[in-house]
C-alpha positions in Angstrom: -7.5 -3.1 14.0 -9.0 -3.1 17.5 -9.5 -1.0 20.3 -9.0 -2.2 23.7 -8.8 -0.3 26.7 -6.3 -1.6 29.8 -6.3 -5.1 29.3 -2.8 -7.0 28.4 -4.9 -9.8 29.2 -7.3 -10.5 26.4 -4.8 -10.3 23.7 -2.6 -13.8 22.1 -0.3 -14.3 19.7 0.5 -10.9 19.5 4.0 -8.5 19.9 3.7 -5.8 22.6 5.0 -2.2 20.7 5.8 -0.1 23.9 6.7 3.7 22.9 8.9 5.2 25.9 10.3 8.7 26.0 11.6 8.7 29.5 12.0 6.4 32.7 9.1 6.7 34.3 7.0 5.5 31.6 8.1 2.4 32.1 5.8 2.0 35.1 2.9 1.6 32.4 4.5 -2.2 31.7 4.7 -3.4 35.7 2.2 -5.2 35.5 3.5 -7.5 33.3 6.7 -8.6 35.4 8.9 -8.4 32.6 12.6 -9.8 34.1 14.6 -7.0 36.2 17.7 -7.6 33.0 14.9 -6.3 30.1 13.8 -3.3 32.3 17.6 -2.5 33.1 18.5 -2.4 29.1 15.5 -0.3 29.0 17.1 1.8 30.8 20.4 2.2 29.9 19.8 3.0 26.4 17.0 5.7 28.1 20.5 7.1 30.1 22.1 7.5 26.3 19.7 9.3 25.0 19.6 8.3 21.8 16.8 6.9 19.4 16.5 3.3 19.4 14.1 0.0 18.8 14.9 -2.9 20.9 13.3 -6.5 21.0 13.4 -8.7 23.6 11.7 -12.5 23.1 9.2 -13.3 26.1 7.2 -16.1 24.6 4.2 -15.8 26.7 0.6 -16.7 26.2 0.1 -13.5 25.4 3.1 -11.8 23.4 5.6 -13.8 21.7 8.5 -10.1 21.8 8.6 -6.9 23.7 9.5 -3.9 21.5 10.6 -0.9 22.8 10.9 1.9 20.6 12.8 4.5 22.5 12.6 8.3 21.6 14.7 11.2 23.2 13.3 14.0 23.7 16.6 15.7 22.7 16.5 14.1 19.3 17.2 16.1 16.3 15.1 13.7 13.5 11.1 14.2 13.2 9.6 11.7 15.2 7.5 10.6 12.0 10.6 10.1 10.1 11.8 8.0 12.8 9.0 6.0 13.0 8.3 5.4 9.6 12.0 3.8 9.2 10.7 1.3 12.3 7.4 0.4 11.7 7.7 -1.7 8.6 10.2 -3.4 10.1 8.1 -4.9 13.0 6.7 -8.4 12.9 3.3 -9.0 11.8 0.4 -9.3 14.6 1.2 -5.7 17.1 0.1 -4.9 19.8 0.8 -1.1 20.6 0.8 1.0 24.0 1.4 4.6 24.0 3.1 6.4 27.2 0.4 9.6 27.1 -2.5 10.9 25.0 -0.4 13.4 22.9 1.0 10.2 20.9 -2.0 8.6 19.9 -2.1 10.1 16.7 1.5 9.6 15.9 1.4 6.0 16.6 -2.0 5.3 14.8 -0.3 7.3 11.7 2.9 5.2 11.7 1.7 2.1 12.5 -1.2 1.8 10.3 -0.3 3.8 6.9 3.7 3.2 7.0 2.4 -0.4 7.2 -0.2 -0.1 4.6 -0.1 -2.7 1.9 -2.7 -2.9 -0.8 -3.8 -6.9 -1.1 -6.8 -7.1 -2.8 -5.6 -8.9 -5.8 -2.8 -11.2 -3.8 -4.4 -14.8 -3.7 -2.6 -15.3 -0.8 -3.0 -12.3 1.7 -0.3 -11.9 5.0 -2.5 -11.3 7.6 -1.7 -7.9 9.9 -3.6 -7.4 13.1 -3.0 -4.4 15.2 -4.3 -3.9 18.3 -4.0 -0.6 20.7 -4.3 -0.5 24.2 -6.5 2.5 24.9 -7.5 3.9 28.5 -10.9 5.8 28.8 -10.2 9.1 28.9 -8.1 8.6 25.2 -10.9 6.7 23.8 -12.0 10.2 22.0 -8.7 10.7 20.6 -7.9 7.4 19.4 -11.7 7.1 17.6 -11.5 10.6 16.0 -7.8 10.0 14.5 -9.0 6.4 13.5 -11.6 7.8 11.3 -9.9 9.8 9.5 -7.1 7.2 8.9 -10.1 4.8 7.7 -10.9 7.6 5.2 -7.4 7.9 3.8 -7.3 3.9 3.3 -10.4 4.3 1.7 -8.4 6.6 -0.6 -5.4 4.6 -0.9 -7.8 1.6 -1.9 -9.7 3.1 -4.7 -6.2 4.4 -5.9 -4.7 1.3 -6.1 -7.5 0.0 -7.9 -7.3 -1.1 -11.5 -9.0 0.9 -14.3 -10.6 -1.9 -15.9 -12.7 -2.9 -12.8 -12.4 1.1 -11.6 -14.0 3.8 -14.4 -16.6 6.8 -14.2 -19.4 3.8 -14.1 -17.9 2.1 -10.7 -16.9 4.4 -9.0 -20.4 6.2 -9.1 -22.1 3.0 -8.0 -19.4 2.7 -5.5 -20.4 6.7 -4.2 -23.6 5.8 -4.5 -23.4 2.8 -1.9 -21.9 4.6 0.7 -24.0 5.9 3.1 -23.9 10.0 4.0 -25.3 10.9 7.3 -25.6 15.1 6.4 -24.2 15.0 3.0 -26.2 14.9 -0.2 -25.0 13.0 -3.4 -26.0 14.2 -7.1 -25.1 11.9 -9.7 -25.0 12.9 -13.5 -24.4 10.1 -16.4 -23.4 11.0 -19.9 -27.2 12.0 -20.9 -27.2 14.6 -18.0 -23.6 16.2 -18.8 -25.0 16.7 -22.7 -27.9 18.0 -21.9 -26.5 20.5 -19.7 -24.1 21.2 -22.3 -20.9 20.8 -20.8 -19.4 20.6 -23.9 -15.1 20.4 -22.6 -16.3 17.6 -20.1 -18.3 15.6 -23.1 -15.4 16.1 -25.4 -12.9 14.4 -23.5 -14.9 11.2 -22.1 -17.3 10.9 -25.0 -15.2 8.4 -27.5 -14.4 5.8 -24.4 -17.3 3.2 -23.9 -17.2 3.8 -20.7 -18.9 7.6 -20.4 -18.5 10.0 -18.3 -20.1 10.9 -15.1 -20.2 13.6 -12.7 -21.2 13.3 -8.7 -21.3 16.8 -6.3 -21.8 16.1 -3.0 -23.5 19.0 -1.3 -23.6 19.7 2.8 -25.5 22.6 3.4 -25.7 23.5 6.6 -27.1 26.7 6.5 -27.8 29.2 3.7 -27.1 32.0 5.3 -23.2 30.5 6.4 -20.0 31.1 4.0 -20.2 28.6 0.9 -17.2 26.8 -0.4 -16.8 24.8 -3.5 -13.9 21.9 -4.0 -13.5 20.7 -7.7 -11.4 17.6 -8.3 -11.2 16.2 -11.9 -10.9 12.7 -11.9 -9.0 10.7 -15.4 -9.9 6.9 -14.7 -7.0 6.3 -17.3 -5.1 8.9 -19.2 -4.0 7.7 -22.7 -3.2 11.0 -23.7 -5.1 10.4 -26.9 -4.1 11.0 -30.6 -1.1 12.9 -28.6 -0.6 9.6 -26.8 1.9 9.2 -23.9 5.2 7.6 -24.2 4.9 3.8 -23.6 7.0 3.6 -20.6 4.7 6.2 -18.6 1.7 4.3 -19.3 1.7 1.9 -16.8 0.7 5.0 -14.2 -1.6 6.6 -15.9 -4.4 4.3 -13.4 -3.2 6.5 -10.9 -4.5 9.8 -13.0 -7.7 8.7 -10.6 -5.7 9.2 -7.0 -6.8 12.4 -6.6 -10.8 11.5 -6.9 -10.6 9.3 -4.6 -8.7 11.4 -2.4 -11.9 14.0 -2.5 -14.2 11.0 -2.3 -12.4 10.3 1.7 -12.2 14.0 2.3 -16.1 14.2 1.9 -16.8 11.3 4.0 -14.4 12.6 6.6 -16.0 15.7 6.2 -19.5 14.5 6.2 -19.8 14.0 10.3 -17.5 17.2 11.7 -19.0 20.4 12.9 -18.7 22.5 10.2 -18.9 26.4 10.6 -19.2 26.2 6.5 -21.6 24.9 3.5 -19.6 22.6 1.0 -19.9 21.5 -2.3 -17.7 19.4 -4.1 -17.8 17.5 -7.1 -16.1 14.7 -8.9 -15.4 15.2 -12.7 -15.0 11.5 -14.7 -13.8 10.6 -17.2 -11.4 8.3 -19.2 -9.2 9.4 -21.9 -9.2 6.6 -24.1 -7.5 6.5 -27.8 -10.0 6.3 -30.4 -10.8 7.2 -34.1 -13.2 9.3 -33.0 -11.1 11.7 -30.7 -11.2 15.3 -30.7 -7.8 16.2 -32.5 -5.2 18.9 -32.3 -6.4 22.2 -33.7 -10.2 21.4 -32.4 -11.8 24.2 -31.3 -14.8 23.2 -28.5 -17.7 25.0 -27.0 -17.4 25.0 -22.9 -20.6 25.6 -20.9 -19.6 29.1 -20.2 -19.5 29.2 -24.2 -16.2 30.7 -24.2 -14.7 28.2 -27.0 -11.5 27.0 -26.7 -8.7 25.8 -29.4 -7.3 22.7 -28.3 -3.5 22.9 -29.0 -2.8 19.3 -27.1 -5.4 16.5 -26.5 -3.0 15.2 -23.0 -4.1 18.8 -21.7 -7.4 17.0 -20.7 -8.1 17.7 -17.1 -7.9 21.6 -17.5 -11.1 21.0 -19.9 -12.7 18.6 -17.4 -12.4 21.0 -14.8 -13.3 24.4 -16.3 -16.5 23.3 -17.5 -17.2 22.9 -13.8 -15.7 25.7 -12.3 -18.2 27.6 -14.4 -21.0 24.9 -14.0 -20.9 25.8 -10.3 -19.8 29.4 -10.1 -22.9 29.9 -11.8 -25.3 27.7 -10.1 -24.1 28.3 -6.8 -23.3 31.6 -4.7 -19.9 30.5 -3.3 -17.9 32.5 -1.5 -14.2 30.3 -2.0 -13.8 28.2 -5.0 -10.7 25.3 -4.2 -9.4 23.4 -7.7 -7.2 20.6 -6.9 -5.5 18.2 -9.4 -2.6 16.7 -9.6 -1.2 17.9 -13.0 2.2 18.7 -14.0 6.1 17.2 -14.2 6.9 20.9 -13.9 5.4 20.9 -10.1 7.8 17.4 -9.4 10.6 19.2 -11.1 10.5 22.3 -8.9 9.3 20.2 -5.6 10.2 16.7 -5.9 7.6 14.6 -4.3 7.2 16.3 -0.6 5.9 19.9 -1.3 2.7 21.0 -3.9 1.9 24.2 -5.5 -0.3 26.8 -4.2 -1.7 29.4 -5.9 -3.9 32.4 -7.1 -5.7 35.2 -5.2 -7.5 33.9 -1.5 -5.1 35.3 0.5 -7.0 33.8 3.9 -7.3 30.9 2.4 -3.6 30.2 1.3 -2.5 31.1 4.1 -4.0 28.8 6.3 -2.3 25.8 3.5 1.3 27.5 4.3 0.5 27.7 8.5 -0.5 24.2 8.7 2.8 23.2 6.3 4.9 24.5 9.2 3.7 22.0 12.6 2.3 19.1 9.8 3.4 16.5 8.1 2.0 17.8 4.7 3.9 20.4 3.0 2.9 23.8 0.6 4.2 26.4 -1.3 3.2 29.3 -2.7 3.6 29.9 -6.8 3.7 33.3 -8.2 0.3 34.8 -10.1 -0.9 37.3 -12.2 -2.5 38.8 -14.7 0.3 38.1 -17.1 -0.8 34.2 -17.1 -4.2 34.9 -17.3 -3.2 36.8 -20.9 -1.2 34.2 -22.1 -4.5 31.7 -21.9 -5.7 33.8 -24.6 -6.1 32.6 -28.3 -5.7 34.0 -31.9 -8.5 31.8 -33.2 -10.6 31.3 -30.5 -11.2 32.6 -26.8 -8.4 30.4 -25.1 -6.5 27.8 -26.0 -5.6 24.9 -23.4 -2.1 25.3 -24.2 0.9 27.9 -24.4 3.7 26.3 -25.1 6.0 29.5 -25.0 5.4 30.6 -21.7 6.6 27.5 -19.4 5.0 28.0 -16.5 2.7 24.9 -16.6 1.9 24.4 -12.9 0.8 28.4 -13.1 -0.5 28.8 -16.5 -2.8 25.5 -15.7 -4.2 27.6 -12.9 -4.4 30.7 -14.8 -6.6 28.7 -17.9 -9.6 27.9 -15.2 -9.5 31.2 -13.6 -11.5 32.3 -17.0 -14.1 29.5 -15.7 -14.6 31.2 -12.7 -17.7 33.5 -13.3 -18.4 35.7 -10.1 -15.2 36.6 -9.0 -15.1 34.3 -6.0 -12.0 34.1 -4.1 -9.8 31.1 -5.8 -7.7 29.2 -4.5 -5.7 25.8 -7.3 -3.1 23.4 -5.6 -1.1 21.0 -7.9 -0.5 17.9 -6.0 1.1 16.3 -8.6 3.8 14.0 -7.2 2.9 14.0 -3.9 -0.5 12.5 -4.1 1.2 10.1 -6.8 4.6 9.4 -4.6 6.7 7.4 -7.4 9.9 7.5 -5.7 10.0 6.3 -2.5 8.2 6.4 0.6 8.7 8.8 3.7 7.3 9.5 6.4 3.5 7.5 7.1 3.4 8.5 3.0 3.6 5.2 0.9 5.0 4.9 -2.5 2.4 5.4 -5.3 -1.1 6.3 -3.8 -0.7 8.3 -0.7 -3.8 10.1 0.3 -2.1 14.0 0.3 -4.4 16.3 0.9 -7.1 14.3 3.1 -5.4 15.6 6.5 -4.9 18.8 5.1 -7.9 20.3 3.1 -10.0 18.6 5.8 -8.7 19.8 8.5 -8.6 23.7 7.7 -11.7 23.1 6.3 -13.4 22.2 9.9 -11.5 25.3 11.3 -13.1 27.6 8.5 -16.1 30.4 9.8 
């Protein structure tokens, strides 16, 4: 990736990418020559109307192909969608010119994550390089929208990542190296989460060798501003336990991390912005290993709140995780939103597929911000029913709550409704499931890849920035 501003001139070995929408933004190229029979075909298919990508072979010192990618104005498909289907088809080595400032942020989405391949384990790597041809008075634009694209690589990376060289350990020492202009990082080791006696969180990561850890990353920019909190539990690999997963699902469970590292970008993209708002988020790790040693069925555990809870399945991990810091921070903090995200249930892929997430529970502002950006964005929400009902159904016979009902069968809501006992002051709430779109298994669309995406990076960051 590199910027350049208007100069055809230093670039080689390269294929020019020209997006046109009408005639006269041809007049952007004339400097180049190109022969009167390539503008003309330019301009015929501009006279049809109708999308299309052609290539022409210059064989200059500069650009080996012109590409054209043509887009009417009077086209019924979403110019991402569009896009997306082209992109990956282009050769290696672009070079990309946009026709006006309001595309910038289209092209840099299309061309660099529909693109995105993860190579860090290939020992033979197909090199990429994409330049953009950037006046002045876009240079703001472009930088802004390349930053945050940066941050959800970042997230795609550490997804992609495997768990053996990626657990609680790491990926604290990778936090740890980055550097935060306005953002403070807490780290807590194994020692620290016993002590404080977040019992939930220590039963789940405590028979793995590698132990669990817990980061919060607090930007406080002034005490007497609005304070929200983002939780994120983080599973380096899900096992399941004694309740073990069937062998044919295992191979994903690496990706039980995606949504972590997802947070992890959204505070670095969030780290810089002019913020209205205090955050504080934290990072809950752990890996669910198979061991003698496990906590079992029929368990009943002590959370830091010390409202015990009966453990009726030992794959219903990331609910414990989690509620021991929703009430860690309800109680430490004086929040005014509390924002649990996760990506947890088949139940939220079987209702959505792998476009849309859950949203949920009782900050009305809040949600509906999530379901106004879903209508002019490429990532999508939608609102779940709640109340009290699910919140009683959490309940126990034996103990305070048990972290699962089987009877009831609304996972996606009854997870939700199990850490809304965590929440200690009555702060507004607000739980998204991400399930299968932050973990796209299907296919991809749009500038989302298959597997690792990033969801939720564009989103919970940007609302966030518009917050007061």
């Amino acid at each position: 990736m590199k910027e350049l501003k208007n100069n055809f001139w230093e670039i080689k070995d390269s294929n020019l990418v020209f997006f046109v929408e009408k005639e006269s933004d041809l007049k952007l190229i004339k400097d180049l020559k190109f022969d009167k029979k390539i503008i003309d075909k330019i301009k015929e298919v501009i006279l049809k109307w109708e999308n299309k990508v052609l290539d022409f072979f210059i064989w200059n010192e500069n650009f080996e192909k012109l590409i054209i990618i043509y887009y009417s104005s009077t086209s019924k498909k979403d110019i991402n969608y569009f896009l997306w289907a082209e992109f990956p088809k282009l050769p290696n080595n672009l070079t990309i010119l946009t026709n006006n400032d309001k595309n910038i942020n289209i092209l840099l989405n299309n061309s660099l994550l529909s693109r995105y391949k993860y190579q860090e384990y290939k020992s033979e790597k197909q090199n990429d390089e994409i330049f953009f041809i950037v006046d002045d008075k876009n240079k703001d634009i472009f930088k802004q929208r390349l930053h945050t694209i940066k941050n959800i690589i970042l997230a795609r990376d550490l997804g992609f990542k495997p768990s053996n060289e990626l657990y609680p350990e790491t990926f604290a020492k990778i936090v740890k190296e980055n550097k935060f202009k306005n953002t403070k990082v807490k780290i807590f080791d194994f020692k620290d989460i016993q002590k404080k006696k977040l019992g939930l969180l220590e039963a789940v990561g405590k028979w793995s060798v590698k132990k669990p850890h817990m980061i919060v990353f607090e930007r406080i920019i002034d005490k007497s501003l609005p304070t929200i909190w983002i939780v994120w539990k983080w599973i380096t690999f899900d096992t399941g336990w004694i309740q073990v997963k069937p062998g044919d699902h295992m191979y994903e469970m690496k990706w039980d991390m995606c949504w972590a590292a997802a947070t992890f970008s959204t505070i670095k993209e969030l780290d810089e912005a002019d913020l209205k708002v205090n955050i504080v988020a934290c990072i809950v790790l752990a890996e669910n290993h198979i061991s003698w040693e496990s906590y079992k069925p029929s368990d009943i555990i002590t959370s830091y709140s010390w409202k015990t809870v009966d453990i009726i399945h030992t794959d219903a991990e990331w609910r414990l995780v989690l509620a021991d810091w929703v009430s860690y921070i309800s109680k430490n903090y004086k929040l005014n939103k509390i924002i649990t995200i996760a990506t947890l249930t088949w139940a939220c892929m079987v209702s959505l597929g792998y476009r849309y997430a859950w949203i949920m529970w009782n900050d009305e502002d809040l949600i509906s911000r999530f379901l106004d950006y879903s209508k002019s964005n490429f990532e999508k929400y939608n609102r779940l029913p709640f109340d009290d009902y699910f919140i009683e159904k959490t309940k126990s016979k034996i103990a305070d709550l048990e972290n699962l009902n089987r009877a009831v069968f609304a996972w996606s809501t009854m997870w939700a409704a199990f850490l809304s006992n965590f929440v200690l002051n009555w702060e507004a709430y607000t739980h998204l499931d991400i399930a299968w779109t932050a973990l796209n298994s299907y296919e991809p669309y749009g500038y989302a890849n298959q597997w690792m995406t990033w969801f939720w990076v564009d989103s919970l960051s940007t609302i966030i920035k518009n917050l007061k």
